[in-house]
Each structure stands twice: as C-alpha cells, then as structure tokens.
VMD Tcl script that draws the C-alpha trace (Angstrom):
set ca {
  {21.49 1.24 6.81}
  {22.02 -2.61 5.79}
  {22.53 -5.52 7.84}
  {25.76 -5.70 6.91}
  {26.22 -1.93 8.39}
  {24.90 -3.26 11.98}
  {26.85 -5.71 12.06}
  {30.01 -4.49 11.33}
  {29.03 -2.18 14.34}
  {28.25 -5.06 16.99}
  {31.10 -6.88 16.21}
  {32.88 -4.03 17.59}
  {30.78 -4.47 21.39}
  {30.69 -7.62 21.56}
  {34.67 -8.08 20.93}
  {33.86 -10.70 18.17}
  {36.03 -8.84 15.62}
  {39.48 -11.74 15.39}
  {39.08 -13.75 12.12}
  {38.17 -16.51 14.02}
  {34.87 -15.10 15.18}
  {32.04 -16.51 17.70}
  {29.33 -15.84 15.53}
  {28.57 -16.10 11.64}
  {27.56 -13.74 9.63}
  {24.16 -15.67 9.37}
  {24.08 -15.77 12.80}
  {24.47 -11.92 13.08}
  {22.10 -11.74 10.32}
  {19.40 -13.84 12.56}
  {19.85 -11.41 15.49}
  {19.37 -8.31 12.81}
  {16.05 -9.41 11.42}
  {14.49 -10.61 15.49}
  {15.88 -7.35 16.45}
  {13.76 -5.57 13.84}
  {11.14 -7.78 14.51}
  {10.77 -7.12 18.15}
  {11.02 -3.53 17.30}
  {7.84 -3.87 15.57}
  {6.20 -5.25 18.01}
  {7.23 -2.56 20.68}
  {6.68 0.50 18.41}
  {4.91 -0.15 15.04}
  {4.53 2.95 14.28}
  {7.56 3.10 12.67}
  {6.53 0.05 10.76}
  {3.92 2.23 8.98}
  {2.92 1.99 5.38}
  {0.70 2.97 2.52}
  {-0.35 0.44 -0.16}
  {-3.02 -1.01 -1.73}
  {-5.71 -3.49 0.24}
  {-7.91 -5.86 -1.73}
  {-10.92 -6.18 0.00}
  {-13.41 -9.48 -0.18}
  {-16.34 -9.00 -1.54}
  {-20.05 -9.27 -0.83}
  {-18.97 -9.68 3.19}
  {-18.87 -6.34 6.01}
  {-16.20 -8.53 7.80}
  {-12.53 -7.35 6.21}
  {-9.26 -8.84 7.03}
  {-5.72 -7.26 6.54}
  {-2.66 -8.26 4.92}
  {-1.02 -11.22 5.74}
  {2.15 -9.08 6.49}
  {0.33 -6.20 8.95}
  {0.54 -5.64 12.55}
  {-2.17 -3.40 12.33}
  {-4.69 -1.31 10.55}
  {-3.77 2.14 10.98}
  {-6.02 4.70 8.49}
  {-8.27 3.92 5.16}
  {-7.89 6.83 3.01}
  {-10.55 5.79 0.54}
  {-10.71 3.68 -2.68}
  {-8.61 3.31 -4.98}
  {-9.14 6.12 -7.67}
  {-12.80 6.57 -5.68}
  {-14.42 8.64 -2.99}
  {-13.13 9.03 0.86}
  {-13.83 5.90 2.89}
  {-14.67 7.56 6.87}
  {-14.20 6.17 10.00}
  {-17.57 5.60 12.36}
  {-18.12 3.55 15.60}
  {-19.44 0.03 14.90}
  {-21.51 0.43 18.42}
  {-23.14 3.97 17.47}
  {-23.90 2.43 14.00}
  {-25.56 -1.17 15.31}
  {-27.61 1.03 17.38}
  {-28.44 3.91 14.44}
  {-28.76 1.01 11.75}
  {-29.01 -2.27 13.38}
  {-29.32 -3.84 9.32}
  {-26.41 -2.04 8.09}
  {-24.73 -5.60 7.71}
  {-27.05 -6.91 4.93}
  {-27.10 -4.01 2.90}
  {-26.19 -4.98 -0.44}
  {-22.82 -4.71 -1.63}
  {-21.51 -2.02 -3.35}
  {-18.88 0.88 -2.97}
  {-17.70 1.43 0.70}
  {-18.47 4.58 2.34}
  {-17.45 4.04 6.06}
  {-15.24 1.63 7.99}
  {-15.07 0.40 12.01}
  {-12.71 -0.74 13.57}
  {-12.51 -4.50 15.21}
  {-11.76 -3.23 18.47}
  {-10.34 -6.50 20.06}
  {-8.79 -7.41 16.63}
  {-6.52 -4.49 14.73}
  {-6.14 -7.09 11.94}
  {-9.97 -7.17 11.11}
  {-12.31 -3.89 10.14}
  {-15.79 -3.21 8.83}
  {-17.07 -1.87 5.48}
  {-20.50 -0.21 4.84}
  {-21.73 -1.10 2.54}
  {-19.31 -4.51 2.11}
  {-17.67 -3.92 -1.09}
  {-18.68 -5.24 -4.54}
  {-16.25 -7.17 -6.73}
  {-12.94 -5.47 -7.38}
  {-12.65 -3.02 -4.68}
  {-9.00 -1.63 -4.07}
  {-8.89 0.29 -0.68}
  {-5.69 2.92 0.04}
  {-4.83 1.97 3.43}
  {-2.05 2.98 6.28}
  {-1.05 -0.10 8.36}
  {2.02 -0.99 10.47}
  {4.02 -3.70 8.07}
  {5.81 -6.71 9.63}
  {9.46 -6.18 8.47}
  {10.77 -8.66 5.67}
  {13.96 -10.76 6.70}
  {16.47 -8.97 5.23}
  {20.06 -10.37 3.38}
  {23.27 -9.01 4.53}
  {23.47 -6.23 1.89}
  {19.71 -5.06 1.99}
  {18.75 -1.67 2.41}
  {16.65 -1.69 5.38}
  {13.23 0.34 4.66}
  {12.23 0.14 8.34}
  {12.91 2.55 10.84}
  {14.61 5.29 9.18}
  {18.74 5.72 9.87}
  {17.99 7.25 13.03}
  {17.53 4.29 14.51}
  {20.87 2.78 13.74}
  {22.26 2.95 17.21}
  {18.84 1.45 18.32}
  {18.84 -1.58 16.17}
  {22.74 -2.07 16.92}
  {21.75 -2.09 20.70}
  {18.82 -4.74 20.20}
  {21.46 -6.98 17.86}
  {24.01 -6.63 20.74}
  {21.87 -7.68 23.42}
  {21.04 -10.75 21.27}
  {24.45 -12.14 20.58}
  {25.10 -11.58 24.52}
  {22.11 -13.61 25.51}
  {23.35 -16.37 23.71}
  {26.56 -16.97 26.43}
  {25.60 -17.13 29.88}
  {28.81 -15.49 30.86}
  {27.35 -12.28 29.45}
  {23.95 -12.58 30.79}
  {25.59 -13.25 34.94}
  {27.91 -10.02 34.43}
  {24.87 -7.91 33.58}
  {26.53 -7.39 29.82}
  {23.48 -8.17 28.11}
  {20.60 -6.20 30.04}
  {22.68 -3.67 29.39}
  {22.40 -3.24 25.83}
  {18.40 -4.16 26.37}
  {17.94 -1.14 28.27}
  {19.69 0.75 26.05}
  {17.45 -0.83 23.05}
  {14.19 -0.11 25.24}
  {15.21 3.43 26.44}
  {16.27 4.48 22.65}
  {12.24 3.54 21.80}
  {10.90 5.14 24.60}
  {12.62 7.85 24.30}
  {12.17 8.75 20.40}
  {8.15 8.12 21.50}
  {8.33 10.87 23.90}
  {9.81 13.32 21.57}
  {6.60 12.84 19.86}
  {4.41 14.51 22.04}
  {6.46 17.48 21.76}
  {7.46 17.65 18.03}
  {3.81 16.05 16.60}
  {1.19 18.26 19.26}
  {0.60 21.67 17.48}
  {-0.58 22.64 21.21}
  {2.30 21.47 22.97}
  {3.34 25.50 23.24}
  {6.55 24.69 21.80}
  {8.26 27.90 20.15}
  {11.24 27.03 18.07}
  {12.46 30.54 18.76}
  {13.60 29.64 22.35}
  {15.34 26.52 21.36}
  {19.07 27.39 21.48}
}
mol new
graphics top color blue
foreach p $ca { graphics top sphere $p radius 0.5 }
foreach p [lrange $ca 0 end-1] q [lrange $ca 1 end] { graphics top cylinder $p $q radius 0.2 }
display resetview
C-alpha cells in the first residue's frame, strides 16, 4: 500500500478522475498523510513499534521519542537484563528514597500515569543506557510512491475512507448532501470494528473454538 495506491482509489469516489481534476496529487497526498495521522490518534495500536530508546542519565524522570504517541512495553536493556514494570504509588510508599539512589543499570520502570510520553527508571540509568522499548510511533509524511509501514494492507479500504471524507469536506456541496459523513462513518466503523475483533481473536479465554467456525 502507497499513497499513490489510495489515491488512485479515491479518485474513483469522489468522481475526480477527468484530466482536469479538482484536486492535486499533493493535495491528495495531504489528505493521505492527516488521514494516517488521525488514525493514530484514534487507534495507536496499530502505530506500534520496537526500537531502541536512549535514556538520560543520572535523572528517574525519562522522556520518549520525539516521534511517540505513547509508551507501550520496556523489554529491558539493550544487550542487558529485563527492565519490570512496578507501580510508582506502591514503590513511594515501599521506598519513599528510591529517587536518589545512585545511578546505575535500570531494574524497574513506572509509568507517568497522566503523561504516556514520560516513565520512571529505578535506579535512573548511568551513562550510555540503551532501553528496548514498544511504543505507538507517529506516522512519517509519506511521498506519493512510499510504502506505507503503518497499518498493515488490511486497512486499505480504511485509510481510502478517511482520504475520501477529507477531499469531501473541503466543498460544502458535499458536506450539505451528507456525502462526506458518510465516508467518516465508514472510516470510524472500519476502526471500531477491527478493535472488536480483538477481544475475540487476542483473549485465549474468549471460548472461541476454531472448529465451529464454518
């Protein structure tokens, strides 16, 4: 899926397919990449990612990537041990000085619960620490011809609907005749809809047997 490959398919809706067309192909690109965008926003996780975090040192106070939504999981260090999750409230009342320990290798992180761009590290991390983190990425803006990492293929139709409803919104004739809220509740139903399958496919106790699925 590219750009390019959405495009081709809105043009189709929206009628704009005459060589003299409404809307550029930089304009189509702009509706792409806020489509994606606003996709994040609604359902990051499937946004999600694994990389490398540098942490700052000699500090329990951690901020993410410029480029994340949110913190997801820390797997560990990089090439260390297993960095585990505890509850910053249990752990100010267990070990109110756990914050001016000094620094060295991270065993545990929390959570900024009002913030899911900021997290904790016991103790904060020495010089050079690399942590291996899961965290829901902001999506790049894409040229017309980029492979688009974020969502998978499956979501074609989904990003094609949010695109639609873009280029609609821009002419009022669209948004009086109802045009355009219809391709928006098409592009919130497909997300809603592919988060419900979730609790069927991801719950191992959701009692679903695969043998009675014709």
């Amino acid at each position: 899926m590219t750009p390019a490959d959405v495009i081709t398919e809105a043009r189709k809706l929206i009628s704009d397919v005459r060589e003299t067309q409404r809307y550029s192909d930089g304009d189509m690109l702009g509706f792409v990449n806020q489509t994606l965008k606003r996709m994040a926003m609604f359902r990051p996780d499937l946004f999600l990612q694994v990389g490398e975090i540098t942490t700052t040192p000699n500090t329990t106070l951690q901020t993410m990537p410029a480029d994340s939504i949110r913190l997801v999981e820390i797997f560990g260090i990089k090439g260390g041990d297993t960095v585990t999750e505890v509850d910053r409230d249990t752990f100010d009342q267990t070990f109110p000085g756990w914050r001016s320990q000094p620094a060295g290798f991270p065993v545990n992180f929390m959570r900024h619960v009002r913030n899911p761009n900021l997290y904790f590290l016991y103790p904060q991390p020495s010089s050079g620490v690399i942590l291996l983190a899961e965290y829901a990425k902001v999506p790049t803006d894409y040229a017309l011809n980029d492979p688009i990492t974020a969502p998978i293929d499956a979501y074609f139709p989904t990003v094609v609907d949010g695109t639609v409803y873009l280029a609609e919104s821009v002419d009022d004739e669209h948004v009086n005749s109802g045009r355009a809220k219809l391709f928006l509740d098409s592009f919130t139903q497909g997300l809603g809809v592919s988060l419900q399958s979730r609790e069927i496919t991801d719950d191992k106790n959701s009692g679903l047997d695969p043998r009675r699925i014709s």
